[in-house]
C-alpha positions as CSV (number, residue, x, y, z in Angstrom):
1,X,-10.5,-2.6,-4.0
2,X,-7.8,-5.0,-3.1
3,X,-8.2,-8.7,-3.2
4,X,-11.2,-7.7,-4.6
5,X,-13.2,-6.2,-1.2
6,X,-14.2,-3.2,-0.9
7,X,-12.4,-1.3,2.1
8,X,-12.6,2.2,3.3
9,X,-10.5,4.0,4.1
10,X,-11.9,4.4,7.9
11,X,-11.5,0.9,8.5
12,X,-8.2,0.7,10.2
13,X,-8.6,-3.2,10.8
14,X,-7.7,-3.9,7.8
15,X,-4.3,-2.2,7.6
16,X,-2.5,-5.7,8.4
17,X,-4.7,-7.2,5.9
18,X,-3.2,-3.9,3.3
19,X,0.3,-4.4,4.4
20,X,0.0,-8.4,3.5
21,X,-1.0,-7.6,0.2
22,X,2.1,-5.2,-0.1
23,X,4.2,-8.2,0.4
24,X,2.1,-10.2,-1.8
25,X,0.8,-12.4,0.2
26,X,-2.3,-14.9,-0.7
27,X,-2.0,-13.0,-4.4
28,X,-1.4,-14.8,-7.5
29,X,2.1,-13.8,-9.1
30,X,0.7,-11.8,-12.0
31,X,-1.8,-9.8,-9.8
32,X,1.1,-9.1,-7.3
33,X,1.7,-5.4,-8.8
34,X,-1.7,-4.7,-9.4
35,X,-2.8,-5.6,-5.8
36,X,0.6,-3.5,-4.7
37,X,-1.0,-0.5,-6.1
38,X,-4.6,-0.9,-5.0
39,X,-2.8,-1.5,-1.3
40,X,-0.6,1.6,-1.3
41,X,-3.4,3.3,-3.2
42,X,-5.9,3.0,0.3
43,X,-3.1,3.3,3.1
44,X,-2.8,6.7,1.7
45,X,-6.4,7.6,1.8
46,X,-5.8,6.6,5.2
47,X,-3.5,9.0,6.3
48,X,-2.0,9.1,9.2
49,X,-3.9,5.9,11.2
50,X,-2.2,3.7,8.4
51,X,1.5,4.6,10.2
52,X,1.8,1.2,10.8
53,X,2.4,0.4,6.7
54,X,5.1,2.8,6.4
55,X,8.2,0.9,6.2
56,X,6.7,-1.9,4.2
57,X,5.5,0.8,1.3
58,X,9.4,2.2,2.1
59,X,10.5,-1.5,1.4
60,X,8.3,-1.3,-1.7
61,X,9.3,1.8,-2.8
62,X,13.1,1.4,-3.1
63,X,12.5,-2.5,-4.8
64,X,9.9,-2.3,-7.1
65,X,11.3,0.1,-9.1
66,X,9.2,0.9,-12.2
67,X,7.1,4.0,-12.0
68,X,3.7,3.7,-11.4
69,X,4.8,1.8,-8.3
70,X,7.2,4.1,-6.9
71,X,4.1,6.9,-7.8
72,X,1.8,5.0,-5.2
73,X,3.8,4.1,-2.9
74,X,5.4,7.6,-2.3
75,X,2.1,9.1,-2.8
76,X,0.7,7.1,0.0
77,X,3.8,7.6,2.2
78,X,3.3,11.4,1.9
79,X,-0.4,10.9,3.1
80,X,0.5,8.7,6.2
81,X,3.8,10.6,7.4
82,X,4.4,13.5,4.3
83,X,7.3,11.3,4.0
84,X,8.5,10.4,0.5
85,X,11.8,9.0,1.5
C-alpha cells in the first residue's frame, strides 16, 4: 500500500505515481526504503503493463544494495519483463 493508498494492481495510472516513490519522491527519508519495497512490490503484480518502471527498479537495483531491496526489485523486474538484470 504505498504512500499509504491502496492501489491494485490493474490500475495502470498509477505507475508514474509507483515510479516516484521509487525515487523517493514526496517520502520522508526514513520511510524511503520501506515505500521502495511497497513500490517494487506492486509494479510486479503488475506485470507486464508496468514496463514503463523498468529501468528505474534497474536503477534501484544496482544502488540500493542491501538484500531485501535487491529481492523486490528483481522480483518485480522478472514479473514485468522476466528480466533480473
Amino acid at each position: 500500500m504505498p504512500f499509504g493508498i491502496p492501489i491494485q494492481p490493474d490500475n495502470t495510472n498509477s505507475i508514474p505515481l509507483l515510479i516516484d516513490g521509487l525515487k523517493g519522491a514526496g517520502v520522508r527519508v526514513i520511510q524511503v526504503d520501506e515505500v521502495r519495497i511497497q513500490n517494487a512490490e506492486v509494479l510486479g503484480r503488475m506485470g507486464p503493463k508496468a514496463q514503463a518502471a523498468a529501468p528505474e527498479l534497474q536503477r534501484v537495483y544496482k544502488f540500493v544494495g542491501y538484500p531485501t531491496m535487491r529481492t523486490a526489485t528483481s522480483v518485480a523486474l522478472w514479473r514485468i519483463a522476466r528480466d533480473t538484470s
